[in-house]
N, C-alpha and C positions, 0 to 999 in steps of 0.2 A: 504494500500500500504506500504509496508516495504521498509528499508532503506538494501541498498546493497553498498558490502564492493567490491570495484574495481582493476584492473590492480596496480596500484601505491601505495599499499598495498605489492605487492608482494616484500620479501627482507626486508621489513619494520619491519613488524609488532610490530608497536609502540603500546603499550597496553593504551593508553591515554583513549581509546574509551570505551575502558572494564569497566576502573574505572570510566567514564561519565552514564552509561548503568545502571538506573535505577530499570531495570527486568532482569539483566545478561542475556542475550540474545547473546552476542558478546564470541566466541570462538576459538580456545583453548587459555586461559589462561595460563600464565607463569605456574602457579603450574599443568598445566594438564601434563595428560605425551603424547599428541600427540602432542603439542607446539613446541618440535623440529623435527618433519618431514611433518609439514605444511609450508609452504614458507609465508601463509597469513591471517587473521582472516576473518570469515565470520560470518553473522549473521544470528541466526533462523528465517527465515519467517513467522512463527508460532508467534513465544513468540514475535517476534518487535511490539511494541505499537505504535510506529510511532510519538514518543516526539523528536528526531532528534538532543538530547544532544549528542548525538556521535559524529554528524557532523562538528562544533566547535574545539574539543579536537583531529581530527584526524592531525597530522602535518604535512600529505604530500596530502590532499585533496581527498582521495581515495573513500570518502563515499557521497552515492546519495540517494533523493529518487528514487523509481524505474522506476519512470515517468519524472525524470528531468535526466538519465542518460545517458551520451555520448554516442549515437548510438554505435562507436568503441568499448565499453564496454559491449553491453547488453546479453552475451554468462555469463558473471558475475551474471545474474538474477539465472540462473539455475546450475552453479558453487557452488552458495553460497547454495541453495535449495539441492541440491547432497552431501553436506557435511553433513548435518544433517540425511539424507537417508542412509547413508553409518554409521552412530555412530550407 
């Protein structure tokens, strides 16, 4: 079960979680160049290991696992899974 990056994310994207992320799995990085026309980071569902150091280091709360996510949010499961389809 992968960790997914939420609503409260969007605007933010505080890279705390990038530098927490063991196996880089948390994207786009400041050095990427699609960093400025994403609003928000998302994580591979693939490559998450499911060690949840992300979760910690995020400053506005934004990261769940995908089974503890605020029903309001769960469109977020497949947001985040769509961005790695679309690279």
């Amino acid at each position: 079960m992968a960790f997914i990056i939420a609503e409260p994310c969007i605007g933010t994207k505080d890279t705390a979680c990038v530098d927490a992320c063991p196996v880089d799995c948390i994207h786009p990085k400041k050095s990427e160049s699609d960093f400025g026309s994403n609003s928000m980071l998302f994580i591979n569902p693939i490559e998450c290991i499911d060690c949840g150091a992300c979760v910690p280091a995020c400053p506005v709360s934004a990261i769940y696992a995908e089974g503890d996510l605020p029903e309001k949010w769960e469109k977020y499961v497949q947001i985040n899974a769509e961005h790695y389809v679309r690279k």
